[in-house]
Backbone as a ProteinNet text record, in pm:
[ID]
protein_1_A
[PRIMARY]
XXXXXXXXXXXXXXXXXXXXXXXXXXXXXXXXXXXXXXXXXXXXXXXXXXXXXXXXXXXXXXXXXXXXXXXXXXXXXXXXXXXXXXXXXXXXXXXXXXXXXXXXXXXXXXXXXXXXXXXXXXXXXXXXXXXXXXXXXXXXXXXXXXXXXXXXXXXXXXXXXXXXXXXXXXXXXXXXXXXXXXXXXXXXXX
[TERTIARY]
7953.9	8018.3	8118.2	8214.3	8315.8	8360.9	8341.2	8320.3	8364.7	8396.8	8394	8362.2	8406.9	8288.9	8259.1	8115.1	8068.2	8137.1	8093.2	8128.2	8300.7	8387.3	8529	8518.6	8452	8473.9	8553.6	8487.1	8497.6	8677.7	8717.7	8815.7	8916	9047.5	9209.3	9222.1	9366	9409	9568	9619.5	9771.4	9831.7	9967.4	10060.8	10177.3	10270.7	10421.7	10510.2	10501.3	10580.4	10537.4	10402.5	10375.6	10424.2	10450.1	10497.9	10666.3	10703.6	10844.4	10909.8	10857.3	10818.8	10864.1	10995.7	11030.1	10968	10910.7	10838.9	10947.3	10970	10989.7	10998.7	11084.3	11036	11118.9	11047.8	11123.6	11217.2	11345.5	11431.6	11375.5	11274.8	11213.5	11127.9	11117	11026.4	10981.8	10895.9	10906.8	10833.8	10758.2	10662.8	10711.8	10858.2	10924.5	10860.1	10763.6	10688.5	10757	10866.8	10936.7	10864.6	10794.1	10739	10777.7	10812.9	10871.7	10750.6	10786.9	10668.3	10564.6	10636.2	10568.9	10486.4	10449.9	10381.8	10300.7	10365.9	10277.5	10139.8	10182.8	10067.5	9993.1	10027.6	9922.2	9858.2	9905.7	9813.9	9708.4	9756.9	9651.5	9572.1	9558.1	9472.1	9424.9	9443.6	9366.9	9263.9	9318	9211.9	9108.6	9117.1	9040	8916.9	9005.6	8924.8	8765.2	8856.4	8767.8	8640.9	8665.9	8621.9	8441.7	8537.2	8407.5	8295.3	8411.1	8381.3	8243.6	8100.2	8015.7	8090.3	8078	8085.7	8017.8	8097.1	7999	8146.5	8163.3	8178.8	8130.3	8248.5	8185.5	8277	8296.1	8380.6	8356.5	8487.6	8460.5	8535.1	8522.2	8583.7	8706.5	8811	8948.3	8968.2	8932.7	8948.9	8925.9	8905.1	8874.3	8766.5	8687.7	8557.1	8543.8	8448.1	8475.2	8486.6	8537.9	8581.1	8524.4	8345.8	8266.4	8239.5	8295.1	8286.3	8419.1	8403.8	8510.8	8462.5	8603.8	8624.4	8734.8	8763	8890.1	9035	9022.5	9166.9	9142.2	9049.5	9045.4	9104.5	9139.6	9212.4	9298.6	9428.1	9573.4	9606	9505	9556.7	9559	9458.3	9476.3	9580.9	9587.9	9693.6	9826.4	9874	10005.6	9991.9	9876.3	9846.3	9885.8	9872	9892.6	10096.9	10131.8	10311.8	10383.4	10267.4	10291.9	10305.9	10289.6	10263.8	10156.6	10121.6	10084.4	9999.7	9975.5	9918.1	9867.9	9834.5	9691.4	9863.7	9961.9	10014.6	10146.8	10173	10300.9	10201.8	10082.5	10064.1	10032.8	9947.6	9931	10048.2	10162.7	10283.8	10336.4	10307.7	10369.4	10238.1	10149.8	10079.7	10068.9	10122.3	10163.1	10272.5	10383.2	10502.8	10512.2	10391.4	10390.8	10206.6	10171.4	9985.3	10012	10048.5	10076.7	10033.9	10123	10138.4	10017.4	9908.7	9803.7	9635.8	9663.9	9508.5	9365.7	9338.5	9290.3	9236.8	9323.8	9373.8	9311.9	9169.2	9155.2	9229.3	9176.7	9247.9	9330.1	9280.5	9385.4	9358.5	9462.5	9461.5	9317.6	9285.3	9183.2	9247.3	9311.7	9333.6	9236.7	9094.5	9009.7	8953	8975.6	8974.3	9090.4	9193.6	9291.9	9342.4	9345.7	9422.9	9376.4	9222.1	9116.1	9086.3	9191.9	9103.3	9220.1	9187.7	9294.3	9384.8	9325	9436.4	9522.1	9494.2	9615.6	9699.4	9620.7	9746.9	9836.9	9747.2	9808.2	9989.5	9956.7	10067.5	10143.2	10100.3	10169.7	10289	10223.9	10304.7	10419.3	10379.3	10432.2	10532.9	10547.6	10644.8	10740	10708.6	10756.5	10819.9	10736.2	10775.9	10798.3	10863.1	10908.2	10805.1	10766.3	10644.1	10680.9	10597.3	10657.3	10573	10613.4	10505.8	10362.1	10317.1	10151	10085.3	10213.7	10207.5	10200.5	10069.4	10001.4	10089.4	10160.3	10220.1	10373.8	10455.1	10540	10481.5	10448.8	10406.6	10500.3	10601.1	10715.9	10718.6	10672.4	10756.9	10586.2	10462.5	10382.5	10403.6	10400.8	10404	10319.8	10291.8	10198.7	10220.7	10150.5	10150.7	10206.1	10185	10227.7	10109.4	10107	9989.8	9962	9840	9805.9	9713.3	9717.5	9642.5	9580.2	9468.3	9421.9	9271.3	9243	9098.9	9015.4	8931.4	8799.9	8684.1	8621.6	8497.4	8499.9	8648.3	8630.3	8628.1	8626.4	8656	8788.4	8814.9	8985.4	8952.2	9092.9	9051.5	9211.5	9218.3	9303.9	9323.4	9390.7	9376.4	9544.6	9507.3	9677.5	9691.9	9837.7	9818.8	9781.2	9755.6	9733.5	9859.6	9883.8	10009.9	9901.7	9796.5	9671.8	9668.7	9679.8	9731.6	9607.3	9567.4	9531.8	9612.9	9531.6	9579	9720	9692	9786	9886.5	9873.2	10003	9980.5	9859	9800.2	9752.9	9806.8	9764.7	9598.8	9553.3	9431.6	9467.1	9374.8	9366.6	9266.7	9293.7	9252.9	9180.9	9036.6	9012	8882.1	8793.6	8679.7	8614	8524.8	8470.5	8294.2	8284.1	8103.2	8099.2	8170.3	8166.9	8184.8	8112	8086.2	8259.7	8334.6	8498.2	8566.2	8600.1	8726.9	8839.3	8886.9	9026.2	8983.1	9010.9	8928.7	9026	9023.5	9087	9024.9	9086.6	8986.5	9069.6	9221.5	9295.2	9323.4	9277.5	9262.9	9163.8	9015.6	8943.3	8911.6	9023.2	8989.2	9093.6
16630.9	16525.2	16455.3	16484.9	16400.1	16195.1	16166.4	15985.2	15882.1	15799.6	15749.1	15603.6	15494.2	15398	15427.1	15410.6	15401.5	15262.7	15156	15027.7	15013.3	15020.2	14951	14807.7	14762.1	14653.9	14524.6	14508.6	14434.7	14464.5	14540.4	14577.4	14527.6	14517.5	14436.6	14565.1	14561.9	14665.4	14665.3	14752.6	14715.8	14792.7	14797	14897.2	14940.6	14977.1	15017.4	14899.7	14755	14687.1	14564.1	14607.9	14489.9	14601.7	14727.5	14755.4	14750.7	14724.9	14731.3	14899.3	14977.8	15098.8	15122.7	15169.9	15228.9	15299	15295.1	15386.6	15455.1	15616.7	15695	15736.1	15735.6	15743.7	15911.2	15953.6	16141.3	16069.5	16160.8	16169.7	16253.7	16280.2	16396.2	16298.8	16318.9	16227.1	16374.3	16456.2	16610.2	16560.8	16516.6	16475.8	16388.6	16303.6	16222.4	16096.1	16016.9	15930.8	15777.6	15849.1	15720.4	15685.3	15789.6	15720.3	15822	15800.2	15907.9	16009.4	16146.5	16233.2	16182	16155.5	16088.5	15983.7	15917.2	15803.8	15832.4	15982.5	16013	16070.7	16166.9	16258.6	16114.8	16023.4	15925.1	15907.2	15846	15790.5	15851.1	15992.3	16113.2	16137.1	16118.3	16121.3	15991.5	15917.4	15768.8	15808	15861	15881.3	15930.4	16072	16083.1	16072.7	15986.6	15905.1	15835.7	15727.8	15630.8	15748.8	15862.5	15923.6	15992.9	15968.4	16005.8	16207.8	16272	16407.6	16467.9	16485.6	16564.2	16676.2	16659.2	16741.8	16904.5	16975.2	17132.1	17232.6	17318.7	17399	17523.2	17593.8	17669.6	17784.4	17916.7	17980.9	17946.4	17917.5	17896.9	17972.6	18024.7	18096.8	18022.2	18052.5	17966.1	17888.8	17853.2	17868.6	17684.6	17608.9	17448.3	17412.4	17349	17298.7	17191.4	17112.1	17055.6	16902.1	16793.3	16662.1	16613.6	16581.4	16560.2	16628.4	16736.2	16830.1	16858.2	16884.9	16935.5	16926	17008.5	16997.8	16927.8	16965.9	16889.6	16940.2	17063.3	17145.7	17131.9	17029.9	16996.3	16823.1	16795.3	16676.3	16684	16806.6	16832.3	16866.9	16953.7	17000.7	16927.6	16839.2	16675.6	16598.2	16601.8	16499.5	16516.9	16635.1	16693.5	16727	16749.5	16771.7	16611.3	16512.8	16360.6	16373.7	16440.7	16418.1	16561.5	16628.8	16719.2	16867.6	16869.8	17045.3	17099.5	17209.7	17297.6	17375.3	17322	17376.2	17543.9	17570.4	17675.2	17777.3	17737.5	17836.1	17833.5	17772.6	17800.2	17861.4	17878.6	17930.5	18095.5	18101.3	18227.8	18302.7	18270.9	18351	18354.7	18282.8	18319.2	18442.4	18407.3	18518.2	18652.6	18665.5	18762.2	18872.1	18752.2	18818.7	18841.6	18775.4	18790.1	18776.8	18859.5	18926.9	18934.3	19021.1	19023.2	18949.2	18789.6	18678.7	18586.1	18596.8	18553.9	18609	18530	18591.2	18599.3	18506	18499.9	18588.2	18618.6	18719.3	18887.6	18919.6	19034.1	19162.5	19213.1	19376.6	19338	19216.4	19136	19006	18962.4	18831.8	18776.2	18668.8	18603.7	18445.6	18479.5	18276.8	18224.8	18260.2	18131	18079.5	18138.2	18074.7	18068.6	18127.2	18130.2	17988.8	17954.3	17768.5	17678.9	17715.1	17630	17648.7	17767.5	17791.9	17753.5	17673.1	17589.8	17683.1	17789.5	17833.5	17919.9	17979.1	17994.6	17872	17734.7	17621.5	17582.4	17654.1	17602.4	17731.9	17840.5	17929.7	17909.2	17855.6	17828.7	17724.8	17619.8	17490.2	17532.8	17560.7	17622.9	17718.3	17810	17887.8	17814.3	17680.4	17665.7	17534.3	17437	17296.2	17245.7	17156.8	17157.4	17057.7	17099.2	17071.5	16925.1	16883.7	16725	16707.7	16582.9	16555.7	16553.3	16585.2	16575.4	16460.7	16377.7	16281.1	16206.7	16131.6	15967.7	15854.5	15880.6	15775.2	15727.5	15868.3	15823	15816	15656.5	15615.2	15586.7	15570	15590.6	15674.1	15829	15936.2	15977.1	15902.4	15886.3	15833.6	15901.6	15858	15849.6	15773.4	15767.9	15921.2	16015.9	16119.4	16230.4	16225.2	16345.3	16437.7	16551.4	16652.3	16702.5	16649.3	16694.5	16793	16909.4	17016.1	17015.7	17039.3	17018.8	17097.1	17091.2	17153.6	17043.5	17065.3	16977.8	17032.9	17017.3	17109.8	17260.3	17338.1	17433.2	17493.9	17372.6	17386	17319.5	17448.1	17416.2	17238.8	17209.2	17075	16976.8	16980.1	16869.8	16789.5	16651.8	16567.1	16523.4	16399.5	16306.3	16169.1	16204.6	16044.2	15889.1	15839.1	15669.1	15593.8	15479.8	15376.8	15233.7	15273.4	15191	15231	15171.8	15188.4	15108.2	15151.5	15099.5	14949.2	14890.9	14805	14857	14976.5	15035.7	15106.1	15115.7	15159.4	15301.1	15350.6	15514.2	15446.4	15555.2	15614.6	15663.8	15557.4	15668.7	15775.5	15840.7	16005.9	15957.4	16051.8	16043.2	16201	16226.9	16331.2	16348.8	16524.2	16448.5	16550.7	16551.4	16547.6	16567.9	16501	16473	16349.6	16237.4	16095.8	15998.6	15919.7	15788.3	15774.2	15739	15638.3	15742.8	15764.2	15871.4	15864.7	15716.2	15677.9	15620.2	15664.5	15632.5	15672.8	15574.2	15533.2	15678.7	15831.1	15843.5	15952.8	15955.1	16076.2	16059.2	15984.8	15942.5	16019.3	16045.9	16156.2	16255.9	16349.4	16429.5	16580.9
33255.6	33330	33238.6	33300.5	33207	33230.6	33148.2	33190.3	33027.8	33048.5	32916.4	32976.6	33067.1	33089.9	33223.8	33227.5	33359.7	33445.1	33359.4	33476.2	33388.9	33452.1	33382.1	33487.4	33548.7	33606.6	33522.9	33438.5	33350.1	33250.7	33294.4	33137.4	33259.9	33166.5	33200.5	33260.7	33395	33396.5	33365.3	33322.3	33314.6	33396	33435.3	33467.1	33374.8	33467.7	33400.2	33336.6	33454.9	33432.3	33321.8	33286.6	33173.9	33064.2	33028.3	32918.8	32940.5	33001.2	33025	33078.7	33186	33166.5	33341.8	33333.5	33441.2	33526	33673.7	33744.4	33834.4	33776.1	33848.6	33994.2	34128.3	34261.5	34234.2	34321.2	34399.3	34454.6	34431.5	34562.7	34650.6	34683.3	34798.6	34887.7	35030.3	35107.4	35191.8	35154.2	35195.1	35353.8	35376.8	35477.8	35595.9	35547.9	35600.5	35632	35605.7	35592.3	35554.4	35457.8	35418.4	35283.4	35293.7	35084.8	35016.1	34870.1	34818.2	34773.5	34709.5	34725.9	34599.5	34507.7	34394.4	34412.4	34478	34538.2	34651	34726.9	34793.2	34753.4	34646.9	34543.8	34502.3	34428.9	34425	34480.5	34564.3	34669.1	34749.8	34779.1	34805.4	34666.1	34607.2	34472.1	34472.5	34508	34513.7	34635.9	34734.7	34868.6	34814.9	34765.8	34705.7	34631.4	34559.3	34453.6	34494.3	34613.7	34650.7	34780.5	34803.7	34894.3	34806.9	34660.5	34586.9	34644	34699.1	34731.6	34606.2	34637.1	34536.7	34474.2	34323.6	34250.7	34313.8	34341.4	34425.3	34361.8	34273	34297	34364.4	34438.4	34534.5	34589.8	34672.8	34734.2	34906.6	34956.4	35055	35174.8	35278.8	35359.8	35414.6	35420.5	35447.4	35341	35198.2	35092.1	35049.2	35200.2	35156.1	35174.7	35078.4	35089.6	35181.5	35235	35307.4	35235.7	35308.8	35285.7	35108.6	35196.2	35103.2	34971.3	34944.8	34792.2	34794.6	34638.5	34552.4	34437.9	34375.9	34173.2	34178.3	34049.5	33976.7	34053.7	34068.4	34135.2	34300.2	34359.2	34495.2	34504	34396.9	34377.6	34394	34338.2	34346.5	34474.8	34565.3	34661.9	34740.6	34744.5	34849.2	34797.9	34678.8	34666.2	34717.8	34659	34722.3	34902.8	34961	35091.3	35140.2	35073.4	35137.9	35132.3	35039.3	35079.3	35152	35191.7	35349.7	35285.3	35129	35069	35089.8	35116.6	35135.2	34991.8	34883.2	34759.1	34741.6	34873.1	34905	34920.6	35019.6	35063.8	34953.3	34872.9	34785.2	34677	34592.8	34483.9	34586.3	34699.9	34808.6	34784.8	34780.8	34821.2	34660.5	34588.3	34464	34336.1	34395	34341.7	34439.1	34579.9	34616	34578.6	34475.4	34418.3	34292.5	34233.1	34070	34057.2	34101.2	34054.4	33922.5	33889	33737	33629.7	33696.7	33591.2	33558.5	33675.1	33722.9	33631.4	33544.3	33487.2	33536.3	33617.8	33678.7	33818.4	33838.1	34012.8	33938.4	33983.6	33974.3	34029.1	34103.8	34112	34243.1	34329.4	34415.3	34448.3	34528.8	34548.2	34638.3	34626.1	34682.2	34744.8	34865.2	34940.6	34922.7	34924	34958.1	34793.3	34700.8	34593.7	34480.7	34479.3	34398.5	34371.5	34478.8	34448.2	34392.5	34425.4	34382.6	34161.3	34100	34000.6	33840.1	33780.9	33711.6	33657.6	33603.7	33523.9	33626.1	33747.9	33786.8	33860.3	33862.5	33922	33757.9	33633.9	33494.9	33513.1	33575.8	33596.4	33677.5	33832.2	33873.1	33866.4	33798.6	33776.9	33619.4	33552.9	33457.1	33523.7	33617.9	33645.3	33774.9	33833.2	33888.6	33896.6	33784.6	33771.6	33623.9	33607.5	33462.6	33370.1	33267.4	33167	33094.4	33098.4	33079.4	32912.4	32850.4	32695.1	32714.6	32608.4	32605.7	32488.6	32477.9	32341.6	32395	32404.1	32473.5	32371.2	32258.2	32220.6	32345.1	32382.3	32456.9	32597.3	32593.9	32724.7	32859.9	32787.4	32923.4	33013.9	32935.7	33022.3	33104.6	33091.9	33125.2	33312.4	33397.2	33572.4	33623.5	33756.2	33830.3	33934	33958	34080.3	33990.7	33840.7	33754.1	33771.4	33745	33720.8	33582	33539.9	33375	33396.3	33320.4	33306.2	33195.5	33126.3	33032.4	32971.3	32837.6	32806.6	32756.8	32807.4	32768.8	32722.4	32611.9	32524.5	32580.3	32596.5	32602	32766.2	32848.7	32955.5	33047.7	33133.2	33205.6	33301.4	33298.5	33383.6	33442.3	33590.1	33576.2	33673.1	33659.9	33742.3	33782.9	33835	33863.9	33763.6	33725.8	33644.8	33728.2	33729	33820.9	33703.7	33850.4	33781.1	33736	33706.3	33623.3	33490.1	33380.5	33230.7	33136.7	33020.6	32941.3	32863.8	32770.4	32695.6	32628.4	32572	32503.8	32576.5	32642.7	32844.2	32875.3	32791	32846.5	32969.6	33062.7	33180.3	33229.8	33314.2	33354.2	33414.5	33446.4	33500.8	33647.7	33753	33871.3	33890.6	33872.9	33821.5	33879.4	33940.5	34002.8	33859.5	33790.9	33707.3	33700.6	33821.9	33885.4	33828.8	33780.2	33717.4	33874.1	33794.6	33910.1	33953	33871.6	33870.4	33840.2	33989.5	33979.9	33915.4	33870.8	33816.5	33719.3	33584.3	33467	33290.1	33236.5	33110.5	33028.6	33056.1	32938.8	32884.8	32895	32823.4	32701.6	32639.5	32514.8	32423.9	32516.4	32450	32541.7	32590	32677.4	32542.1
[MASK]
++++++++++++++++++++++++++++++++++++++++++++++++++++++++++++++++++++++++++++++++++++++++++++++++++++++++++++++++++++++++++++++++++++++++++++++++++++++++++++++++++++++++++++++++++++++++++++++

């Protein structure tokens, strides 16, 4: 279980604008909603969050678990599912055209779990979106509705950044983990 405080009740929270720290909007409103997509992925990662889905990995037929469960890579697909993408069907069609690139993807493709499995959303995003810093000192280029991919004791893992910041203007992570607090101060020791 990944966690670093159980109760943050108690701790300050900061944002962007107490460090002096520009927040990023999409020019994209893909969903037409009127919110930009970047704020949309938040906020669908906030749903999330508070929805508190059981930790269950699992294979599932039509490839979505239901409401109440998930992992960590059932966070992204809701999130981006809240600004009207499709997660399941853009990595579907891109590992239809590049199996190859896909380490993951045995002798063929699998919809009902491929989307769900980090390292091919670590390929997909990598071949299709541009790789941002991994240096918690530059906290600027740090966004709310970014996607961090990451290893943890050896295991794959990733979540959404939150526009909720440490003392020091790190970014929590919006991440399901099997931890009580889905939105949680802890890329610092991840």
């Amino acid at each position: 279980m990944l966690s670093r405080n159980a109760n943050e009740e108690n701790v300050k929270i900061y944002y962007a604008e107490d460090f002096n720290i520009e927040v990023i909007k999409s020019n994209s409103d893909y969903d037409g909603d009127g919110i930009d997509d970047y704020t949309d992925i938040l906020e669908g990662a906030k749903i999330d969050a508070e929805n508190k889905p059981k930790y269950k990995d699992g294979y599932y037929s039509g490839g979505y678990p239901r409401e109440d469960e998930g992992v960590c890579s059932d966070v992204i697909w809701r999130s981006l599912k809240n600004a009207g993408y499709s997660l399941k069907d853009m990595i579907d069609k891109d590992i239809k055209e590049n199996t190859s690139k896909y380490p993951r993807v045995e002798e063929k493709p699998d919809p009902n779990i491929d989307f769900r499995r980090v390292k091919n959303l670590m390929v997909y995003f990598e071949r299709n979106h541009i790789s941002l810093t991994t240096d918690l000192k530059k906290i600027d280029q740090w966004q709310p509705g970014d996607i961090v991919v990451m290893q943890h004791e050896g295991l794959d893992h990733i979540g959404i950044v939150s526009d909720k910041r440490n003392e020091k203007g790190v970014p929590y992570l919006i991440h399901n983990g099997g931890q009580a607090n889905r939105e949680e101060d802890i890329l610092e020791i991840l």
